[in-house]
MIZA-342642 format. One record per residue (C-alpha): residue number from 1; chain; x negated, y negated, z. Coordinates in nm, 4 decimals. Each point is the difference from the previous one (the first is absolute). Example, Ala and Ser with C-alpha at 12.3 -4.5 7.8 and 13.67 -1.06 7.14 Angstrom:
 num chaine       c1       c2       c3
   1      A  -1.2300   0.4500   0.7800
   2      A  -0.1370  -0.3440  -0.0660
***
This chain:
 num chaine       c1       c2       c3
   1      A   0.0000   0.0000   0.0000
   2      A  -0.1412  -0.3138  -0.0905
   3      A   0.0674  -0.4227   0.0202
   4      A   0.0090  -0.1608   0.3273
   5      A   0.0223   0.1922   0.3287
   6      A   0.0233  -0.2279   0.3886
   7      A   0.0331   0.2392   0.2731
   8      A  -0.1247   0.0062   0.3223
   9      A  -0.3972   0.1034   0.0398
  10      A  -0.2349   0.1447   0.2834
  11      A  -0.2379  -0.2278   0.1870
  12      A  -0.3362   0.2056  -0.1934
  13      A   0.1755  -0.1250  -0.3530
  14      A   0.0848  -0.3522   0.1232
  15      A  -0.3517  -0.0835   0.1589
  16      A  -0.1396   0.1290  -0.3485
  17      A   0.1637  -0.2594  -0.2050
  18      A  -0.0330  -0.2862   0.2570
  19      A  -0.3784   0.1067   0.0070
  20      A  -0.0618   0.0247  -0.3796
  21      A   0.2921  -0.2927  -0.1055
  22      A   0.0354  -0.2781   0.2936
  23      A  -0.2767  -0.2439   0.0500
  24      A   0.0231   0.0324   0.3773
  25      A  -0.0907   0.3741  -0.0420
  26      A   0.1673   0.0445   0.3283
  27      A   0.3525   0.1411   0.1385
  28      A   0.2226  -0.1456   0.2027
  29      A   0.0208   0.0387   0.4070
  30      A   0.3199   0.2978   0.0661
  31      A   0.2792  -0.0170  -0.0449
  32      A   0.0071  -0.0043  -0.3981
  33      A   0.2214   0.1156  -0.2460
  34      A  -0.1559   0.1549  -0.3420
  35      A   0.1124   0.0436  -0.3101
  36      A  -0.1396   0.1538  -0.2963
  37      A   0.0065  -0.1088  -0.3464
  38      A  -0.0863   0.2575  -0.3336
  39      A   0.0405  -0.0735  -0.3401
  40      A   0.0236   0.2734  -0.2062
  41      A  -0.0912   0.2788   0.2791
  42      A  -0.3275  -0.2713   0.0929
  43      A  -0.0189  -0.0629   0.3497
  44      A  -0.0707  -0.3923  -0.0736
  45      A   0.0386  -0.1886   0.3256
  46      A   0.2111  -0.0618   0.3031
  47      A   0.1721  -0.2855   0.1352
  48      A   0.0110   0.0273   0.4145
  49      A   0.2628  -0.1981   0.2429
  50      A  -0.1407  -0.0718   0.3700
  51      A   0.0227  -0.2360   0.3018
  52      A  -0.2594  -0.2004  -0.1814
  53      A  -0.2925  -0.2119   0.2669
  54      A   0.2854  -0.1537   0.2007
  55      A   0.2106   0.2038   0.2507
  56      A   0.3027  -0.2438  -0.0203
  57      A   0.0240  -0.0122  -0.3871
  58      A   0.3596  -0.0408   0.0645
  59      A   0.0556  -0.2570   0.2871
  60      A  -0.0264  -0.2751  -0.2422
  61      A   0.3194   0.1110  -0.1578
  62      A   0.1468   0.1122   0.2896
  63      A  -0.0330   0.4145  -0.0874
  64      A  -0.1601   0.2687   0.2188
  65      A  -0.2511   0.2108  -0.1378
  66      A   0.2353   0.2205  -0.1107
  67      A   0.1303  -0.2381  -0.2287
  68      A  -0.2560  -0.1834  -0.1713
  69      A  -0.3315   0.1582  -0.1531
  70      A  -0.2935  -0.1059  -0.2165
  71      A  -0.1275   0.1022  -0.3025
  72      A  -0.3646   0.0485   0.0414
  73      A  -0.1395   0.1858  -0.2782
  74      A   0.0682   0.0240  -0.3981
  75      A  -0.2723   0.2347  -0.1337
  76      A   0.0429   0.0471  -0.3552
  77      A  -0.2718   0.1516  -0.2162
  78      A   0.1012   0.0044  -0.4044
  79      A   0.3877  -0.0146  -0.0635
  80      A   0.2104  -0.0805  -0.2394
  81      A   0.2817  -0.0918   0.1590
  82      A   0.1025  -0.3317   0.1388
  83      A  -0.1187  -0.0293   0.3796
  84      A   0.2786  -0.1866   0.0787
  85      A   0.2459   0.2427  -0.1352
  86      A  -0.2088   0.3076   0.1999
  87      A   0.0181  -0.2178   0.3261
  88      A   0.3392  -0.0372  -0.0550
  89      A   0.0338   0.3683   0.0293
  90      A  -0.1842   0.0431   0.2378
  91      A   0.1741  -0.2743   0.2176
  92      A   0.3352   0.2050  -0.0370
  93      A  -0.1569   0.3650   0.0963
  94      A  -0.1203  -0.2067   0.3109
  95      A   0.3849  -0.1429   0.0473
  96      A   0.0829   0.3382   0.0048
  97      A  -0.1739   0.1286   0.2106
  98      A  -0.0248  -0.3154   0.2860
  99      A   0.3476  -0.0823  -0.0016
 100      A  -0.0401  -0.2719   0.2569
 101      A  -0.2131  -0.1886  -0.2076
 102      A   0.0924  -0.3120  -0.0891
 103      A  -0.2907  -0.2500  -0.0872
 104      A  -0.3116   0.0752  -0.2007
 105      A  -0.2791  -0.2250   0.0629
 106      A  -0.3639   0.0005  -0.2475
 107      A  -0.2332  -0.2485  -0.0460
 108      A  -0.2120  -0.0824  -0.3235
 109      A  -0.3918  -0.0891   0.0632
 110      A  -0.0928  -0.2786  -0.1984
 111      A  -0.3731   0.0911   0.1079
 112      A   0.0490   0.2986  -0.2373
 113      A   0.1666  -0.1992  -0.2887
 114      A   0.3205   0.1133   0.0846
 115      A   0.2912  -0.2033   0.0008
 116      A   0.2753   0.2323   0.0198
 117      A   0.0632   0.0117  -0.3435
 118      A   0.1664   0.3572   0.0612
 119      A   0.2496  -0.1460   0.2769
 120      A   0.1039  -0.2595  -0.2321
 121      A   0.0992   0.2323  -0.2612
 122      A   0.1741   0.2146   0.2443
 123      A   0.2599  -0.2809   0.1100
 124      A  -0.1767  -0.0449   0.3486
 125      A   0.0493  -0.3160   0.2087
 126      A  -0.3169  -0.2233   0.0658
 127      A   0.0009  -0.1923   0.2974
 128      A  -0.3247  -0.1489   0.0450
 129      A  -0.3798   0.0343   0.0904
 130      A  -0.1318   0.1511   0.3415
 131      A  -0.2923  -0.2009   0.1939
 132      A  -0.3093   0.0559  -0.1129
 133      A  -0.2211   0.3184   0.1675
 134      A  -0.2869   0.0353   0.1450
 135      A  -0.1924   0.2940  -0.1238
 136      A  -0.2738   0.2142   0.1582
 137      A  -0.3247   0.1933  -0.2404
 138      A  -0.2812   0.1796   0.1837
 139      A  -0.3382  -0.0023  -0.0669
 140      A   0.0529   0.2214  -0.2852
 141      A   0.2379  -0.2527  -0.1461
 142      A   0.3023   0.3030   0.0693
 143      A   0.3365  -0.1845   0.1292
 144      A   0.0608   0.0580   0.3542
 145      A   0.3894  -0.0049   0.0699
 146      A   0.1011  -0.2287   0.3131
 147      A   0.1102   0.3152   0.1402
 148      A  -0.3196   0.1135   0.0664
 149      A  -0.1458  -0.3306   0.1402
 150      A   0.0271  -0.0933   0.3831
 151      A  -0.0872  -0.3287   0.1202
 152      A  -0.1568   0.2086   0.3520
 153      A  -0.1255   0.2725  -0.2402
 154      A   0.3235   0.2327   0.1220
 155      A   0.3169   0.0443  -0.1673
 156      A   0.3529   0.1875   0.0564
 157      A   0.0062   0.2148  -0.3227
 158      A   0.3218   0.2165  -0.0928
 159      A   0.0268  -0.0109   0.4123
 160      A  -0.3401   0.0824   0.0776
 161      A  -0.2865  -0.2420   0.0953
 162      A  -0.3078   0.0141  -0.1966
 163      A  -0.3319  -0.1596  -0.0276
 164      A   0.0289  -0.2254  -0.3317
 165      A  -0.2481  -0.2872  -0.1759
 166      A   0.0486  -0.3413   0.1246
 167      A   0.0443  -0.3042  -0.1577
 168      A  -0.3632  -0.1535   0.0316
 169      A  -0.1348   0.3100  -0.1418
 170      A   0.1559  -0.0379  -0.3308
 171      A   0.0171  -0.2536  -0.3133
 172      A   0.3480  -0.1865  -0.0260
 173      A   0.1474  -0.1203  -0.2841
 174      A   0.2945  -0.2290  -0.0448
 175      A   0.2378   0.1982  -0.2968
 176      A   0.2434  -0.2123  -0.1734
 177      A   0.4024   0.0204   0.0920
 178      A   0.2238   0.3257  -0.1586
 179      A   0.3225  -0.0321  -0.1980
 180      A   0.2435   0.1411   0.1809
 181      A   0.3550   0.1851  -0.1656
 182      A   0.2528   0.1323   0.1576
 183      A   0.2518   0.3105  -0.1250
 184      A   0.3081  -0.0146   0.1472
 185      A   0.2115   0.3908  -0.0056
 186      A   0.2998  -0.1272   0.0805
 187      A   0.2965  -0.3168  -0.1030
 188      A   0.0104  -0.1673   0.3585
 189      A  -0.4027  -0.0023   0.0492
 190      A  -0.0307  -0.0956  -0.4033
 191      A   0.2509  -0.2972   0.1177
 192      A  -0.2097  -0.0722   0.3148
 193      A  -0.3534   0.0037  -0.1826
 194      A   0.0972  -0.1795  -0.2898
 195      A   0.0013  -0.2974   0.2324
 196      A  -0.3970   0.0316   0.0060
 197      A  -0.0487  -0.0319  -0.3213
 198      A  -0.2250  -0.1494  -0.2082
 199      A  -0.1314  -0.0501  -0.3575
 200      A  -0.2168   0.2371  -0.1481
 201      A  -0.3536  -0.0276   0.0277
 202      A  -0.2085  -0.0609  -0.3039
 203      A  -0.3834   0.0388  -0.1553
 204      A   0.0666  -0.4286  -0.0146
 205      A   0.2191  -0.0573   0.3488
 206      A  -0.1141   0.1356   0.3100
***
């Protein structure tokens, strides 16, 4: 059987396309949703759903974690179909799934060229920029995730303390502000984000 196929995936085939496909060549913290994408019986990617770096991704809209979730990861190695058109799939097997869900939240990185060119075709709401962040690299010039940085050298990990890198030891760097969209899965929270809204972004408006 061939064409397109977007079902769910193991963690071994996810981390394989984020690894070979996703410039942060990195998976997201648990919990995560993955789902596999083949074109023509190719395993060609995965697209993975998760709490994203902030705990309360919902308390700005008022939803629990139950209800809201980001998308952190679109992994994609050749393909011929549309990505917006695969995400949209892929946002429905979720739907399914999650029932609760209500909000999608993802964020484009301007620091990797990326506008959110794929949200935009998809019909998603844009509602602004995020602050600017503060990034970490070791001496190796690898990314160190605030998670593992502790201002006293210590840090509560997944409910664990741990020894982690401090600030001084590291090289900061000041990234420019995200693009943020928002997917609403249902009428009333469409009705509620559409309030947020904002133009588009563009490669001349920022």
């Amino acid at each position: 059987m061939g064409g397109l196929v977007i079902d769910w995936c193991n963690f071994s085939a996810a981390k394989y396309a984020v690894m070979r496909w996703h410039y942060s060549k990195r998976m997201p913290a648990p919990p995560r949703a993955c789902i596999g994408v083949w074109e023509n019986n190719i395993f060609i990617g995965t697209i993975i759903f998760s709490r994203g770096a902030s705990a309360g991704i919902g308390s700005p809209y008022k939803l629990s974690n139950t209800e809201c979730v980001e998308l952190t990861r679109v992994a994609l190695g050749k393909h011929e179909e549309q990505v917006s058109r695969i995400l949209s799939i892929a946002i429905k097997k979720l739907k399914r799934k999650c029932p609760p869900l209500r909000l999608i939240v993802s964020y484009a990185d301007p620091w990797q060229g990326h506008m959110g060119k794929i949200y935009q075709a998809g019909n998603w709401i844009y509602t602004g920029q995020t602050a600017p962040a503060i990034v970490y690299f070791d001496e190796s010039g690898k990314e160190i995730h605030n998670r593992s940085i502790g201002v006293t050298g210590y840090r509560k990990q997944f409910g664990v303390m741990k020894k982690t890198r401090t600030p001084d030891e590291l090289q900061k760097t000041v990234r420019p502000p995200k693009y943020r969209y928002l997917y609403p899965l249902d009428s009333a929270m469409r009705k509620r984000i559409l309030l947020l809204s904002r133009p588009y972004p563009s490669a001349h408006v920022v």
